[in-house]
N, CA and C atoms as a LAMMPS dump frame, in Angstrom:
ITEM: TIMESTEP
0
ITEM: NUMBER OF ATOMS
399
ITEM: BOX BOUNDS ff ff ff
-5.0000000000000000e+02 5.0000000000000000e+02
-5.0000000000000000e+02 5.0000000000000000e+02
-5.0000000000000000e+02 5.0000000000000000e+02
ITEM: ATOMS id mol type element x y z
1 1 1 N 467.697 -179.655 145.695
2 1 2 C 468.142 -180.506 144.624
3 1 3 C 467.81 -179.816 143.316
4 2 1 N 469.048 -180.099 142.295
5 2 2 C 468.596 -179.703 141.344
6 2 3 C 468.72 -180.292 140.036
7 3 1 N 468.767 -180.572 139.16
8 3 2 C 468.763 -181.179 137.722
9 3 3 C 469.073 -180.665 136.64
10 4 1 N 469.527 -180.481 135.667
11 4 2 C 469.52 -179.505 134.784
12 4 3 C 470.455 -180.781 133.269
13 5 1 N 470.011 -180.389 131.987
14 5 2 C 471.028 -180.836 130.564
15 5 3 C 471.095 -179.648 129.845
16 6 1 N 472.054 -179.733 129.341
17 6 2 C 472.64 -178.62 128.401
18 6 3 C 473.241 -179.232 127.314
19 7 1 N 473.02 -178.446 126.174
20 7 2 C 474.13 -179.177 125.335
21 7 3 C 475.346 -178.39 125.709
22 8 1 N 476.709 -179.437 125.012
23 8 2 C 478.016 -178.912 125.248
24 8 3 C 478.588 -178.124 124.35
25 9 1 N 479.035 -176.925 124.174
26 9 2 C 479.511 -176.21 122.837
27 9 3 C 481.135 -176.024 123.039
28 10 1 N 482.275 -176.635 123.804
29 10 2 C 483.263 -176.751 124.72
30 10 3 C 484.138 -177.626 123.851
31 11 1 N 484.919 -177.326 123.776
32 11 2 C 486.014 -178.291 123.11
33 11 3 C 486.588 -179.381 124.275
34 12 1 N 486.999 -180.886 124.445
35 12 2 C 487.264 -182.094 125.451
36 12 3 C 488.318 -181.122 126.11
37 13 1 N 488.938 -180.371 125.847
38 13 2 C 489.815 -179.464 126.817
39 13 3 C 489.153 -178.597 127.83
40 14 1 N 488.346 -177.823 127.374
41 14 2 C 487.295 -176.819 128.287
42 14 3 C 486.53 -178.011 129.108
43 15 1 N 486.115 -179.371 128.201
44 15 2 C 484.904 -180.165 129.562
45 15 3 C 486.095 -180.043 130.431
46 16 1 N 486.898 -180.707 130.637
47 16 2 C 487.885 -181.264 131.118
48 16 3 C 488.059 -179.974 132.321
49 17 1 N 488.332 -179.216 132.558
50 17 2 C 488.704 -177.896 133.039
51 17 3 C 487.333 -177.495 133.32
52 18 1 N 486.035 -177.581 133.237
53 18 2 C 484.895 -177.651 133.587
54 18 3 C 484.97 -178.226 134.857
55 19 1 N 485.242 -179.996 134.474
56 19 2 C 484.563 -180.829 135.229
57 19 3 C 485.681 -180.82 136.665
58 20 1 N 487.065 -180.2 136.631
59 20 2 C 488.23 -180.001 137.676
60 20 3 C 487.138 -178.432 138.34
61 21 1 N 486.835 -177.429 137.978
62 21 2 C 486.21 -176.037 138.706
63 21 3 C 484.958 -177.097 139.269
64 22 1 N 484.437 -177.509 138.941
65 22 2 C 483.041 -178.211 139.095
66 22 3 C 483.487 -178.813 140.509
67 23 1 N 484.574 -179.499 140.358
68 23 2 C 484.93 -180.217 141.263
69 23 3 C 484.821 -179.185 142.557
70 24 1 N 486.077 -178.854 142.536
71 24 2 C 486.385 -177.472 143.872
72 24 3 C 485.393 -177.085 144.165
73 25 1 N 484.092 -176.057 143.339
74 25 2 C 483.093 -175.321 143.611
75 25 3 C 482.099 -176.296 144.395
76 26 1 N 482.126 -177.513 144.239
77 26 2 C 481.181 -178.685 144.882
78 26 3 C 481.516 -178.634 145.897
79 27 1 N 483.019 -178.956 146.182
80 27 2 C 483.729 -179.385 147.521
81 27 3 C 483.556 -177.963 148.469
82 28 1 N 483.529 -177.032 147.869
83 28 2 C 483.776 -175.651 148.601
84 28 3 C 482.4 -174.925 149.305
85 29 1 N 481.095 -175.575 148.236
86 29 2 C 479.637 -175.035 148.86
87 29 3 C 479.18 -176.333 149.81
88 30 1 N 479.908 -177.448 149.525
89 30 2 C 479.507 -178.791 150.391
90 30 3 C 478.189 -179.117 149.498
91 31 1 N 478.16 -179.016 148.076
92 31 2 C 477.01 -179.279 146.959
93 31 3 C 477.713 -180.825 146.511
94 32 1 N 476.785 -181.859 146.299
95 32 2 C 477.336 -183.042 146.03
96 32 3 C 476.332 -183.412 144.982
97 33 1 N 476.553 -184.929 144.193
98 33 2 C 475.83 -185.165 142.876
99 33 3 C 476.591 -185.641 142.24
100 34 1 N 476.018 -186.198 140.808
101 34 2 C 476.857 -186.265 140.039
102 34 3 C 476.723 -185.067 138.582
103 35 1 N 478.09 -185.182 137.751
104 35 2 C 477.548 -184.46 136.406
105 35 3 C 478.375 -185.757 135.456
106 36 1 N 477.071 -186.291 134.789
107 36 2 C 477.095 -186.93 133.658
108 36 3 C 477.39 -185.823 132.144
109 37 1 N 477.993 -186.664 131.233
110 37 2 C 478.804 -185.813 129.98
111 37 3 C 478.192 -187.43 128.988
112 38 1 N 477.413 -187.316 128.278
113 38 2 C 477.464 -188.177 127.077
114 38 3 C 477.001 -187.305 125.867
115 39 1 N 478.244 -188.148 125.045
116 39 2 C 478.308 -187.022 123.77
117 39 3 C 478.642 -185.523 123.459
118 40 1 N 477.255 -184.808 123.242
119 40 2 C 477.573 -183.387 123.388
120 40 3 C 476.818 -183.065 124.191
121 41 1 N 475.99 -183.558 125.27
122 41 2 C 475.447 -183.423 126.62
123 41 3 C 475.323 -182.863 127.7
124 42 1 N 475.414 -182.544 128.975
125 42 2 C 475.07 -182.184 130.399
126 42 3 C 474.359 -182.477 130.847
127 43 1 N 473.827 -183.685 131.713
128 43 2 C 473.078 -183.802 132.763
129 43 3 C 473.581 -183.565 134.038
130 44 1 N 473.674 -182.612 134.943
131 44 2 C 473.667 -182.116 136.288
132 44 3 C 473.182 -182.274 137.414
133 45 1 N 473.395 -183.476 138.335
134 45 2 C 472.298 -183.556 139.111
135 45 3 C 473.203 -183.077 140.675
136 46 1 N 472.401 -182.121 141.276
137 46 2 C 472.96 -181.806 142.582
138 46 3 C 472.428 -181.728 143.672
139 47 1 N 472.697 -181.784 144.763
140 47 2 C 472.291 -181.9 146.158
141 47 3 C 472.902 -180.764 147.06
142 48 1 N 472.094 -180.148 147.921
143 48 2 C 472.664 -179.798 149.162
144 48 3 C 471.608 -178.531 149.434
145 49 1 N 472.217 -178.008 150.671
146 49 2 C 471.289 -177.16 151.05
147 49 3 C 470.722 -176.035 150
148 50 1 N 469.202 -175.711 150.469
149 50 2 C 469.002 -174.738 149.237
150 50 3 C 469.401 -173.912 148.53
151 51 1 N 470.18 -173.116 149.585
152 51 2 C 471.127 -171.931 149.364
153 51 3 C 472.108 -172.314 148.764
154 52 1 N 472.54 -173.429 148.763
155 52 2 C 473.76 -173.642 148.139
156 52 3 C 473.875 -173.95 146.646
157 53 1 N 472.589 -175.06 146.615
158 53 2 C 472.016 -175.316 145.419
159 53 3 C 471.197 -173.898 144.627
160 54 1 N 471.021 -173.047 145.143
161 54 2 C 470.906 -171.861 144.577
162 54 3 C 471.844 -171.195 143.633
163 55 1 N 472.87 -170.931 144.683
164 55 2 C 473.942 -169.704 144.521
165 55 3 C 474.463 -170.692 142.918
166 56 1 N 474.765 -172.704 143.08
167 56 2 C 475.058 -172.962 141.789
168 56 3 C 474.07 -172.527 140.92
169 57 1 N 473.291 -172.824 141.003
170 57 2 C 471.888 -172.481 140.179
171 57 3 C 471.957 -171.172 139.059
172 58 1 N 472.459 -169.75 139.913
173 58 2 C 472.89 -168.389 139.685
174 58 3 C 474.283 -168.669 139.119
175 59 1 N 475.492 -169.328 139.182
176 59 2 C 476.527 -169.347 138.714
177 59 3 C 476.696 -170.06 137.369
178 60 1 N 475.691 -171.283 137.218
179 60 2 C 475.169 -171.835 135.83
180 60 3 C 474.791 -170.903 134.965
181 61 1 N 473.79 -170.081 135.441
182 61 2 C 472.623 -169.429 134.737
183 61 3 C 473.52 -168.479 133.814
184 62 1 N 474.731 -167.157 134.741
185 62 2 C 475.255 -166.475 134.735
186 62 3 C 476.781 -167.023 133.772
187 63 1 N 477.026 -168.243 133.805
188 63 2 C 478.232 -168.545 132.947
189 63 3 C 478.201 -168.55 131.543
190 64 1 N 479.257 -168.206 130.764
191 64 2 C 479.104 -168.235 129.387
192 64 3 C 479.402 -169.367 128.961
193 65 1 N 479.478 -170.574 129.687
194 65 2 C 480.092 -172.11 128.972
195 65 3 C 478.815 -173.105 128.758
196 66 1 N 477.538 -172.609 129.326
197 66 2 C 476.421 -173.44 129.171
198 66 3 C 475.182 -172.43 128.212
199 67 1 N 474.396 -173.294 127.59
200 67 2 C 473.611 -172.445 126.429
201 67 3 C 472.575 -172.893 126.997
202 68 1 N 471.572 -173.072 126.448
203 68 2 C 469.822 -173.688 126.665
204 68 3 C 469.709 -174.458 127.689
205 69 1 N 469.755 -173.916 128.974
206 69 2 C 469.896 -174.731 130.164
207 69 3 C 468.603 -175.353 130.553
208 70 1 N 468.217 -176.593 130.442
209 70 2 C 467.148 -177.029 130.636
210 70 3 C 466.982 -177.466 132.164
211 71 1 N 465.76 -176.833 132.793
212 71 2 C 466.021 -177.426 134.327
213 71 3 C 464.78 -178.552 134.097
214 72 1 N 465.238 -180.127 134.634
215 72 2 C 464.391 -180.941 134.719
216 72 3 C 463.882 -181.345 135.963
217 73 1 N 464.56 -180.853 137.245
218 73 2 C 463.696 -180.89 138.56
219 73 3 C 464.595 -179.715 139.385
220 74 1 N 463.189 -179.349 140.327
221 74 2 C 464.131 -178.562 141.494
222 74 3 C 463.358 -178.711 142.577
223 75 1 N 463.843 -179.545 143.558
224 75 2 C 462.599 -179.858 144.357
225 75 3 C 463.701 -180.332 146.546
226 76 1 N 462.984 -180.336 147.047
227 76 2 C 464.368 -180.31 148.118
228 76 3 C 463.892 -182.298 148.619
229 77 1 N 464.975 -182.518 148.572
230 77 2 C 465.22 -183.867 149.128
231 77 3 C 465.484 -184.27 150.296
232 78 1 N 464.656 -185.226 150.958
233 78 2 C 465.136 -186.159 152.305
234 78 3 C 466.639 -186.645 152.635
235 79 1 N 466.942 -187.453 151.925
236 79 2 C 468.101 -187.913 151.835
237 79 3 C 468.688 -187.955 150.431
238 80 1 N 470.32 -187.483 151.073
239 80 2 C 471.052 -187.046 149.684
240 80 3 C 471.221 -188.788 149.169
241 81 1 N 471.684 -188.622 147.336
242 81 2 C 471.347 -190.196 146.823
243 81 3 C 472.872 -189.974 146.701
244 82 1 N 473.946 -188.917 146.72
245 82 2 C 475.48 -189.024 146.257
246 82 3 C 476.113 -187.826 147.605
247 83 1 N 477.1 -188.844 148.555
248 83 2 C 477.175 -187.852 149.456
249 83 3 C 478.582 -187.692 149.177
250 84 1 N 478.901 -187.348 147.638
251 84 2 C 480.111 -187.199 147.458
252 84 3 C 479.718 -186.507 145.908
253 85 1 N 480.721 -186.008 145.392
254 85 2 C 480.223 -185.293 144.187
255 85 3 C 481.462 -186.168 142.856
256 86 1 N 480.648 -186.406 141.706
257 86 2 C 481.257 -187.921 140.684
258 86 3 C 480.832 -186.959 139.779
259 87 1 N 481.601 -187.388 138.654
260 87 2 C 481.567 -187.365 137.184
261 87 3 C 481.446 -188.803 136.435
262 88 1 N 480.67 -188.684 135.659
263 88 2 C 481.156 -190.065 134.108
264 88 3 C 480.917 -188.876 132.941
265 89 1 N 482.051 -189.833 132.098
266 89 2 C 482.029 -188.95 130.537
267 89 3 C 482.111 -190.555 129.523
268 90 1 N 480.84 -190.237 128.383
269 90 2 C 480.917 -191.169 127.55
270 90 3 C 481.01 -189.76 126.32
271 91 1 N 482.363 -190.376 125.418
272 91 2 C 482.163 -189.377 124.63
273 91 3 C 482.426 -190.229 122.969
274 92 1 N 481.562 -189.841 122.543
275 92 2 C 481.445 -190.604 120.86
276 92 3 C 481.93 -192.112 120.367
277 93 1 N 481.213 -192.635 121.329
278 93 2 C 481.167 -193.905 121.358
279 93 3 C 482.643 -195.07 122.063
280 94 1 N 483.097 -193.855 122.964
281 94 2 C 484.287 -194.194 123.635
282 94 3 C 483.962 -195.107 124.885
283 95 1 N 484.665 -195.905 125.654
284 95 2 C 484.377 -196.474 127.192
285 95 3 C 484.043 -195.496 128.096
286 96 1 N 483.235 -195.206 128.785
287 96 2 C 482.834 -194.48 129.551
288 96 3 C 484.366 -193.656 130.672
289 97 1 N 484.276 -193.238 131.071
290 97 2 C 485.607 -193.009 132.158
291 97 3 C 484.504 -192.269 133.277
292 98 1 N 484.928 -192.553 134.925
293 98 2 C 484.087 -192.78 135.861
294 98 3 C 485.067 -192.071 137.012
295 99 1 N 484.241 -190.869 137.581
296 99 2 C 485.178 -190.439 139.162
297 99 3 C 485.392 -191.655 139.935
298 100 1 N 484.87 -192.272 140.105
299 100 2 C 485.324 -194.004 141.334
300 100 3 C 484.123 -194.836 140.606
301 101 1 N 484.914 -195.982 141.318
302 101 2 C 484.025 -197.081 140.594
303 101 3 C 482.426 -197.041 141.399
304 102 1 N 482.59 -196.709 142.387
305 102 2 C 480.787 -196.443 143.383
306 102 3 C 480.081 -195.971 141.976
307 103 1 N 480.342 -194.307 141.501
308 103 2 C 479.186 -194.441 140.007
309 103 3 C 479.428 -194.836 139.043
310 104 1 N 480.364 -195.963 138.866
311 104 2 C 480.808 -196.226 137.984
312 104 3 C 479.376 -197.584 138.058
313 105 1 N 479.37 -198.298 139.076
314 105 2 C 478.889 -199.304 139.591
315 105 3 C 477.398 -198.754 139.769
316 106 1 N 476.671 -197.533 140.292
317 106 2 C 475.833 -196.984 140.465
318 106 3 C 475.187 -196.825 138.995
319 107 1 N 475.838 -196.105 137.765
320 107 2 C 475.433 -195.869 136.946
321 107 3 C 475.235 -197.297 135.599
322 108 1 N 475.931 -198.264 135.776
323 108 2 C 476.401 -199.38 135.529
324 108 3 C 474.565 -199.787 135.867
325 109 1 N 474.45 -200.297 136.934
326 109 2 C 472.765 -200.89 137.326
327 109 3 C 471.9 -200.21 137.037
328 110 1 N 471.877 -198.824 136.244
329 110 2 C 470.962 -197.912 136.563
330 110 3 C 469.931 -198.281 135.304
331 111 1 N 470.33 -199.07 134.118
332 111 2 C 469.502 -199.793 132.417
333 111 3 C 468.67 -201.359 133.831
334 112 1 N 469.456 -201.534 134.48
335 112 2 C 468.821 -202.829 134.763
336 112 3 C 468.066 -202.861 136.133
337 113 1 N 467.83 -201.585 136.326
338 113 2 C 466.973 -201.428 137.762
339 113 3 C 465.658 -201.862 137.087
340 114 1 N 464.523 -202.315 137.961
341 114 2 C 463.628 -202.113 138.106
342 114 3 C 462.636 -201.034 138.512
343 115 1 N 461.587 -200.331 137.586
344 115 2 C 461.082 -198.955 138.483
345 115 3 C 460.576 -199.526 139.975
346 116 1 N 461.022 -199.002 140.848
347 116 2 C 460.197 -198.799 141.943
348 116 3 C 459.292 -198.059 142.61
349 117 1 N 458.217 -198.53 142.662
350 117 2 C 456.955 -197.494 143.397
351 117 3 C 457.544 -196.574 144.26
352 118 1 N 457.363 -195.655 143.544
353 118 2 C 457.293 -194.339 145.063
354 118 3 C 459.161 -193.985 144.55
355 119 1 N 459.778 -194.814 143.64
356 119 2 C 461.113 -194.052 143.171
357 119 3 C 461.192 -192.7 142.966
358 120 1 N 462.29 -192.388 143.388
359 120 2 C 462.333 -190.612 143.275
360 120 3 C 462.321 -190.387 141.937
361 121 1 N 461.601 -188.873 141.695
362 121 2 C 461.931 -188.428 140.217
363 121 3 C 463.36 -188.049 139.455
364 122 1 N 463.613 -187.777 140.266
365 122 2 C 465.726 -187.505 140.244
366 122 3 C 465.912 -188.973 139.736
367 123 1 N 466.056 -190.359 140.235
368 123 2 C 466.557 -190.854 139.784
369 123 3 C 465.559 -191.543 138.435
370 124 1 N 464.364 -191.14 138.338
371 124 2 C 463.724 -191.318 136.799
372 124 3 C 464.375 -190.22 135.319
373 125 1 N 465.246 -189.194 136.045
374 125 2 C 465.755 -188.204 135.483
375 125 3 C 467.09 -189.116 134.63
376 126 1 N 468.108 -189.487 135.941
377 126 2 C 468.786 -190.133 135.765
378 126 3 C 469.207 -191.777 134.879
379 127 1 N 467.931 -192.307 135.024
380 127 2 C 468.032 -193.424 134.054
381 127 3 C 467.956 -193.339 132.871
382 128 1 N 466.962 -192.43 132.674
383 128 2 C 466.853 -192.187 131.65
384 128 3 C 467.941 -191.657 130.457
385 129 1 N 468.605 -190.45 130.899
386 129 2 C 469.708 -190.289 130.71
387 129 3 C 470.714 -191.194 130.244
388 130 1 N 470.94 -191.685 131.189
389 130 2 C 472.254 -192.639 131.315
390 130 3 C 472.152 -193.531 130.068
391 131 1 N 470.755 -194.372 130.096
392 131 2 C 470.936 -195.928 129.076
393 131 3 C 470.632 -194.828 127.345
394 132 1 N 470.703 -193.41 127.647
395 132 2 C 471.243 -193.099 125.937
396 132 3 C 472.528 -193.492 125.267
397 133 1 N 473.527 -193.561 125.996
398 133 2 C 474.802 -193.735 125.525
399 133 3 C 474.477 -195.708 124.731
């Protein structure tokens, strides 16, 4: 598993064309997660085998479309939390737009969860995140 925010330096055309390669390259290593976009943002959260979550890891690092890549966890997980790979984009105070309503609905509860003891740090990554918009 891995985590990572970046700011965005990409014009809504490049996210856009980002978040379609993002797509394929997910579907193609069998890497799942979501990548959240608020504002000028990147939060990255991914799943799958190490190696796989690696090789993205090396293809982030190595791309010229991400700057100050901040990694906020890298740690290997029990069970995957997205066994499908989602996007949301909130961009300058617009309605959010959501890969399916599951994170639409996922990310939606995520201001009104309660912490839970023993909650994963991934998803303390994630809330946090999210209730900025």
């Amino acid at each position: 598993m891995l985590a990572y925010q970046t700011p965005i330096t990409l014009s809504m055309h490049q996210v856009a064309n980002l978040i379609d390669r993002a797509k394929m390259e997910s579907f193609i290593s069998k890497v799942t997660g979501v990548l959240l976009v608020v504002d000028r943002q990147f939060v990255h959260y991914m799943e799958g085998a190490s190696a796989d979550v690696e090789l993205m890891r090396t293809e982030i690092r190595q791309s010229g479309d991400y700057i100050d890549v901040a990694e906020l966890l890298s740690n290997p997980v029990s069970k995957r939390q997205f066994t499908d790979w989602h996007w949301a984009v909130q961009m300058h105070g617009r309605a959010p737009h959501f890969s399916s309503p599951l994170v639409s609905g996922y990310l939606a509860d995520l201001p009104h969860r309660p912490q839970q003891e023993g909650q994963s740090t991934e998803m303390d990554v994630l809330t946090r995140f999210w209730p900025s918009i």
